[in-house]
Backbone as JSON, one array per atom type, in Angstrom:
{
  "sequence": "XXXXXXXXXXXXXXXXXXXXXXXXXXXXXXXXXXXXXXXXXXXXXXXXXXXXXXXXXXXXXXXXXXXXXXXXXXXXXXXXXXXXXXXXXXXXXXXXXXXXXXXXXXXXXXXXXXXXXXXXXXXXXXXXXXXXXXXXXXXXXX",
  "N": [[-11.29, -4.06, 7.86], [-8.63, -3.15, 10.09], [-8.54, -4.79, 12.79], [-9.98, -6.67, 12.55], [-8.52, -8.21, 11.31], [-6.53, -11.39, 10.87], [-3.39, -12.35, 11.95], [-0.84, -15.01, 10.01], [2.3, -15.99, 11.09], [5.04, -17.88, 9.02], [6.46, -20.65, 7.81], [7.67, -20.71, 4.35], [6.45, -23.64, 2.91], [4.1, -24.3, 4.32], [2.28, -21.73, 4.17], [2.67, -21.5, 0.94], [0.53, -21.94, -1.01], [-1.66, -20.08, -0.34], [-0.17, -18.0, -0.29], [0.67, -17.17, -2.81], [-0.74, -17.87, -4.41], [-1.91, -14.9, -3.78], [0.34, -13.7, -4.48], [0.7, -13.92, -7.5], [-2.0, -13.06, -8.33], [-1.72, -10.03, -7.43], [1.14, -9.22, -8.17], [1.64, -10.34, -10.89], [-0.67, -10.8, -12.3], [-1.8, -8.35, -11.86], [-0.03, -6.3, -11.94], [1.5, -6.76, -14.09], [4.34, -8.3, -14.14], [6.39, -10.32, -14.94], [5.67, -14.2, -14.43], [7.43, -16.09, -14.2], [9.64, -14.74, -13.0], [8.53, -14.31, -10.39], [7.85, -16.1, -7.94], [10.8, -17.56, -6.37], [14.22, -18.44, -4.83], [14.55, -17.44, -2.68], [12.04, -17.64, -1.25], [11.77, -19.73, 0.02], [13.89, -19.86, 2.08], [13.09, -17.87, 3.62], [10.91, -15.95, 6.33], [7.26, -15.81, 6.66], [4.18, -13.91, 6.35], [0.9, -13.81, 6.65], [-2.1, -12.32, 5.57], [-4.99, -12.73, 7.18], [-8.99, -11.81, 6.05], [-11.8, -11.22, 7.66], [-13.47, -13.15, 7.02], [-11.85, -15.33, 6.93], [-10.4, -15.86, 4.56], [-7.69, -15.77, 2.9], [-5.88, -12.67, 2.28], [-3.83, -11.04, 1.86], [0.04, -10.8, 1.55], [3.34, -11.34, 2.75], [7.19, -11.3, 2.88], [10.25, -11.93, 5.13], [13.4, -11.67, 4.81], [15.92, -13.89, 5.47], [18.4, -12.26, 5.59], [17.47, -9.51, 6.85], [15.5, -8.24, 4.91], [12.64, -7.14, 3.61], [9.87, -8.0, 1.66], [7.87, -8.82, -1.36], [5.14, -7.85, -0.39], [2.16, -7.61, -0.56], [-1.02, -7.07, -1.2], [-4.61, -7.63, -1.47], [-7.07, -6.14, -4.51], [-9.34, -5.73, -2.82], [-8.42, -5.37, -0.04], [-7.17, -3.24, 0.53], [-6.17, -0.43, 1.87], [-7.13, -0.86, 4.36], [-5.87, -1.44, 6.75], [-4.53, -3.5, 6.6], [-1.53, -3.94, 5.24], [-0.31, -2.33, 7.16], [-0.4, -3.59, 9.37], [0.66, -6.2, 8.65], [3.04, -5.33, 7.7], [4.31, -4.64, 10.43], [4.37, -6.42, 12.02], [5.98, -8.38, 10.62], [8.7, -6.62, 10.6], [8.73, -6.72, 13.72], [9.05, -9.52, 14.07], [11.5, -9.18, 12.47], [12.98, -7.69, 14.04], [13.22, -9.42, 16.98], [14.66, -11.41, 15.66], [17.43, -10.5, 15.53], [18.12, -8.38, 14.34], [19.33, -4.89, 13.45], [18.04, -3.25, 11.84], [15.56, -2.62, 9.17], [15.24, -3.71, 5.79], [13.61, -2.37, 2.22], [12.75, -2.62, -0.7], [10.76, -0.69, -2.22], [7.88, -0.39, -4.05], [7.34, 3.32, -6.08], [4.86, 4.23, -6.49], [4.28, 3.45, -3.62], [5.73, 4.39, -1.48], [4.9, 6.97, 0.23], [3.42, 5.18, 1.8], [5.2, 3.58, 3.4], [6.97, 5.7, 4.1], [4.72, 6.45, 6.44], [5.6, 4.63, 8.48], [8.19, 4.92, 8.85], [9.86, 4.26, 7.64], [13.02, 5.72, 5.14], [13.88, 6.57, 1.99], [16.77, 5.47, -0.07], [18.48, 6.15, -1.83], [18.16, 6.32, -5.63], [15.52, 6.2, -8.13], [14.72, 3.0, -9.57], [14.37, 0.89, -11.95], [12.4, -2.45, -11.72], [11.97, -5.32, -12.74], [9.56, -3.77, -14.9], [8.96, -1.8, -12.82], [8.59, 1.03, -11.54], [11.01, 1.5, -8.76], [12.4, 2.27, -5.51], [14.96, 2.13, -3.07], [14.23, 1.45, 0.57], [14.93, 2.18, 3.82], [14.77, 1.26, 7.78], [14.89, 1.71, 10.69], [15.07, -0.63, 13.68]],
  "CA": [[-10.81, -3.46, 9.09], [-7.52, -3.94, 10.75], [-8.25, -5.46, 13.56], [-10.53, -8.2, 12.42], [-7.73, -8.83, 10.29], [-5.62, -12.14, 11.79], [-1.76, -12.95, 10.87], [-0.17, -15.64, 10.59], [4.21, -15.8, 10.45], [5.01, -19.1, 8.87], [7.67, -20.95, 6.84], [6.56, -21.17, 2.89], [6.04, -24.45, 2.85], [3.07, -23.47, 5.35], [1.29, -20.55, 3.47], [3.09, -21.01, -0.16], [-0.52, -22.22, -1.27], [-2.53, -19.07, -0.43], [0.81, -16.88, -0.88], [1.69, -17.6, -4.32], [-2.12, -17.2, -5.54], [-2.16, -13.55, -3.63], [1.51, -12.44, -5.02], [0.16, -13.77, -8.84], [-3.14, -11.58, -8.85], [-1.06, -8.83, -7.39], [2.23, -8.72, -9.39], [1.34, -10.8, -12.42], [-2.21, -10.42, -13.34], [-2.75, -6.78, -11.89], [0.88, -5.04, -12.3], [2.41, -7.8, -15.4], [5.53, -8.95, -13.74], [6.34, -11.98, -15.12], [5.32, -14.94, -13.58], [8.49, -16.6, -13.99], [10.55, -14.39, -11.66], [7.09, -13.8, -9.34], [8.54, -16.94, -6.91], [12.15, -17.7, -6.44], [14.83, -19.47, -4.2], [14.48, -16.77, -1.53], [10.58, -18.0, -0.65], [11.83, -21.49, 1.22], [14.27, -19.45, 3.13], [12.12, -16.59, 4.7], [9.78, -16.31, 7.23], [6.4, -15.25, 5.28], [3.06, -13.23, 6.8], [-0.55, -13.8, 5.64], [-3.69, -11.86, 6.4], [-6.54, -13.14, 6.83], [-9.93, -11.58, 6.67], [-12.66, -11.63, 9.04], [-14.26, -14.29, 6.4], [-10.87, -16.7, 6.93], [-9.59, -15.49, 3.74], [-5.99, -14.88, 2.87], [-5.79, -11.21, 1.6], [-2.58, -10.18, 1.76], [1.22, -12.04, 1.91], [4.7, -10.5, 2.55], [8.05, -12.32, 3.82], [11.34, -11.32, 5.2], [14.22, -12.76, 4.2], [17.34, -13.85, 6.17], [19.3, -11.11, 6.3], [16.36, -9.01, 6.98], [15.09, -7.42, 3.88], [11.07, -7.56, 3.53], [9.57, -7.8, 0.12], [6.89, -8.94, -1.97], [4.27, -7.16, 0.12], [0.87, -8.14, -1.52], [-2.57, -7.0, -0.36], [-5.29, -8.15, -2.8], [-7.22, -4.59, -4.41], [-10.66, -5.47, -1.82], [-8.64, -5.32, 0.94], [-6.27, -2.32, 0.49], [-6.84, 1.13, 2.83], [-8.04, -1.4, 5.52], [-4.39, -1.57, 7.57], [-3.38, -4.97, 6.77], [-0.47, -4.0, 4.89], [0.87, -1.95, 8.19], [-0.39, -4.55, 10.37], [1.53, -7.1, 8.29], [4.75, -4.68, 8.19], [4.96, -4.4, 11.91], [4.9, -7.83, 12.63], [7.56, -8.12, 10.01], [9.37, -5.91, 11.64], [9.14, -7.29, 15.11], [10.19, -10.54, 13.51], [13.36, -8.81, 12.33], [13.8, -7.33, 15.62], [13.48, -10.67, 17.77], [15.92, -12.18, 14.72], [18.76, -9.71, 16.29], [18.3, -7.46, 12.97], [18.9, -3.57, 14.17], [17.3, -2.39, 10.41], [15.14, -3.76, 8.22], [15.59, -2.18, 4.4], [12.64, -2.85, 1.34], [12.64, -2.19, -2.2], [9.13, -0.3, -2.4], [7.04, 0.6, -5.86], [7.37, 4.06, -6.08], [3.93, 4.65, -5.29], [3.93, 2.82, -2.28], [6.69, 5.18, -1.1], [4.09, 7.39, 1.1], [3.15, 4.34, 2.75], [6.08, 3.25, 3.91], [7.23, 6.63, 5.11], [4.08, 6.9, 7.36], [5.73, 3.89, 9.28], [9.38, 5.27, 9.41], [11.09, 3.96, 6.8], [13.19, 6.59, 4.69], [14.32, 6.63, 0.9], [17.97, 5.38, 0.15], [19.14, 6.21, -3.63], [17.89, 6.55, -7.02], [14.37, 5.27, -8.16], [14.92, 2.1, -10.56], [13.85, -0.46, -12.96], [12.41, -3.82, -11.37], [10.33, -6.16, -13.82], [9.48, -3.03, -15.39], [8.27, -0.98, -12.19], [10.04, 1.58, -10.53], [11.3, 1.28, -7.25], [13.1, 2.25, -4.58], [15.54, 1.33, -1.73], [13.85, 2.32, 1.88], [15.46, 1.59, 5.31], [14.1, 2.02, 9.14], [15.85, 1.2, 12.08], [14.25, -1.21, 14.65]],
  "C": [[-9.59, -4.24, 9.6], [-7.87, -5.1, 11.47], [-9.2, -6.77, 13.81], [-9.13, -8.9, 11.36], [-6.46, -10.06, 11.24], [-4.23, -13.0, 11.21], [-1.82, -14.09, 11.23], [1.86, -15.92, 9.77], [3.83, -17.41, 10.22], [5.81, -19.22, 8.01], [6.4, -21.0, 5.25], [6.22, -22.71, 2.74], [4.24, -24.45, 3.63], [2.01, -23.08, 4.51], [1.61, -20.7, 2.13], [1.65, -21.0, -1.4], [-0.99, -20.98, -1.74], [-1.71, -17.98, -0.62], [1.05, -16.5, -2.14], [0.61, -17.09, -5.01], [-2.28, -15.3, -5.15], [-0.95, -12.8, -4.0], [1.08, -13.01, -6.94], [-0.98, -13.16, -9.04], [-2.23, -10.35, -9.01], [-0.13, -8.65, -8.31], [2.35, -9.35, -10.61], [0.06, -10.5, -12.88], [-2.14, -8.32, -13.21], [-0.92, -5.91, -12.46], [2.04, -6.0, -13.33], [3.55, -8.18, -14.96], [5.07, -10.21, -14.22], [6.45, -13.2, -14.35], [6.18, -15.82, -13.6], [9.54, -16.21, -13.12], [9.78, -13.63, -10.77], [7.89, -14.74, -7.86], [9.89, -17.33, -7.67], [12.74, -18.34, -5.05], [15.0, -18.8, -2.6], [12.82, -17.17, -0.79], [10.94, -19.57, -0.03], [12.79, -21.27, 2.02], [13.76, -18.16, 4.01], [11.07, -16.57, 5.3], [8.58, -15.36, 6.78], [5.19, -15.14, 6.52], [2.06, -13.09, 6.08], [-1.17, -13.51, 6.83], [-4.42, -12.61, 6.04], [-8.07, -12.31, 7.34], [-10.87, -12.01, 7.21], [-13.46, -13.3, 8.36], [-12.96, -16.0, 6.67], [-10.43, -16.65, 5.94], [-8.33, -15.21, 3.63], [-6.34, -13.72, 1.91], [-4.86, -10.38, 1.28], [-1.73, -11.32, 2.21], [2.25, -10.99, 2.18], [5.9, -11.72, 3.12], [9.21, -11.28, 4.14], [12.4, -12.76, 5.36], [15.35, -12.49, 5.14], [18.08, -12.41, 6.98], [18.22, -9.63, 6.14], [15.69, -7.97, 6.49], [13.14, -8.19, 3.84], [10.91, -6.94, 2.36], [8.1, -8.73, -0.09], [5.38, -8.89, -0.66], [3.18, -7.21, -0.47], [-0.2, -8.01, -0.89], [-3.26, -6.78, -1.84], [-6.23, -6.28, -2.48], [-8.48, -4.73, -2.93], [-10.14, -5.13, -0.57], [-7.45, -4.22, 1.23], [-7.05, -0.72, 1.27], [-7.21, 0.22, 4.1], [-6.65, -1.73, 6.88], [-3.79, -2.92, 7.6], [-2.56, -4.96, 6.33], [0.25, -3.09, 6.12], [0.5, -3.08, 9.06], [0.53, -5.91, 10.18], [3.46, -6.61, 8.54], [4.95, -4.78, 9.53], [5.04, -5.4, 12.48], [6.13, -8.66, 11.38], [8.4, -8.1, 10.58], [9.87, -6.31, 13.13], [9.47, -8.73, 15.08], [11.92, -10.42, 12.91], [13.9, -8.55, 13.36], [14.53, -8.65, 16.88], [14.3, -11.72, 17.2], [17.34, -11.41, 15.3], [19.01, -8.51, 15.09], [18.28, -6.4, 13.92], [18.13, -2.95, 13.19], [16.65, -3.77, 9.6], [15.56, -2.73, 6.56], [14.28, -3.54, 3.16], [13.21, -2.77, 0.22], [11.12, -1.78, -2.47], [9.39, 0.12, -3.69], [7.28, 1.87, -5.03], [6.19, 4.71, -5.45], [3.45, 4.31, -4.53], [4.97, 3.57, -1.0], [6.11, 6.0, 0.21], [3.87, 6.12, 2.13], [4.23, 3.78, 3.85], [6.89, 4.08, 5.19], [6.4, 6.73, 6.27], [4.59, 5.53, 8.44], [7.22, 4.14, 9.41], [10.36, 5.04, 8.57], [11.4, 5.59, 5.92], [13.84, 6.37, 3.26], [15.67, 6.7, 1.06], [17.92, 5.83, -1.09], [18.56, 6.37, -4.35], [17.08, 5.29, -7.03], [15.54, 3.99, -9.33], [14.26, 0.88, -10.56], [13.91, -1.69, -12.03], [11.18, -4.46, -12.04], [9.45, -4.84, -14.35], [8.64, -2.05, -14.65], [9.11, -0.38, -11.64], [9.85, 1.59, -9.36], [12.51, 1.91, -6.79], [13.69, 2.36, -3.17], [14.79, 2.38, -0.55], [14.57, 1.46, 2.58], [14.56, 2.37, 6.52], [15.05, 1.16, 9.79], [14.82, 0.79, 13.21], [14.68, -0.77, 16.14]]
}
């Protein structure tokens, strides 16, 4: 359930612990991205969001980066349908906003595309190839 679900924003140094193990289930074990370009030089400059469930678990990670693109979006499979990936986006989001960002813009999986729309974002361009999943560009305006 959402709303036992409790964030917290934090630099990676912080969360990179319980982040790092919930973006390697997600995009290396469960969808094969290689675990060599899984973390990179953008995770010690962005401000990064972990769920936790009602047990004190981390369950989900995401960050947004500088110039206020949000990515690696990661909710482990037990705790998916339960709203912690919009509850994580919208405090995202209102971290981009209170950064002076007027838009935020993603790179969503393809079939995460629905999801995204039901929170406002809208499809920019042509799907494409990332670590061998397709994706593509969404924007919303804060």
């Amino acid at each position: 359930m959402a709303d036992a679900v409790r964030l917290q924003l934090a630099a990676w140094e912080e969360v990179r612990e319980a982040a790092a193990r919930i973006r390697f289930i997600v995009f290396v074990e469960e969808q094969k991205v290689p675990a060599e370009i899984e973390l990179d030089e953008w995770d010690a400059q962005s401000l990064h969001v972990l769920a936790f469930g009602a047990d004190g678990t981390a369950i989900a990670t995401g960050r947004l980066l500088p110039d206020g693109h949000i990515g690696r979006m990661a909710v482990l499979p037990a705790a998916r349908g339960s709203g912690t990936g919009t509850a994580m986006l919208v405090a995202l989001m209102q971290a981009a906003r209170e950064r002076g960002h007027r838009e935020v813009v993603l790179s969503a999986q393809s079939h995460a595309v629905p999801f995204y729309e039901r929170i406002g974002f809208a499809t920019e361009g042509d799907v494409y190839d990332d670590a061998g999943i397709p994706h593509i560009d969404m924007r919303r305006a804060l």
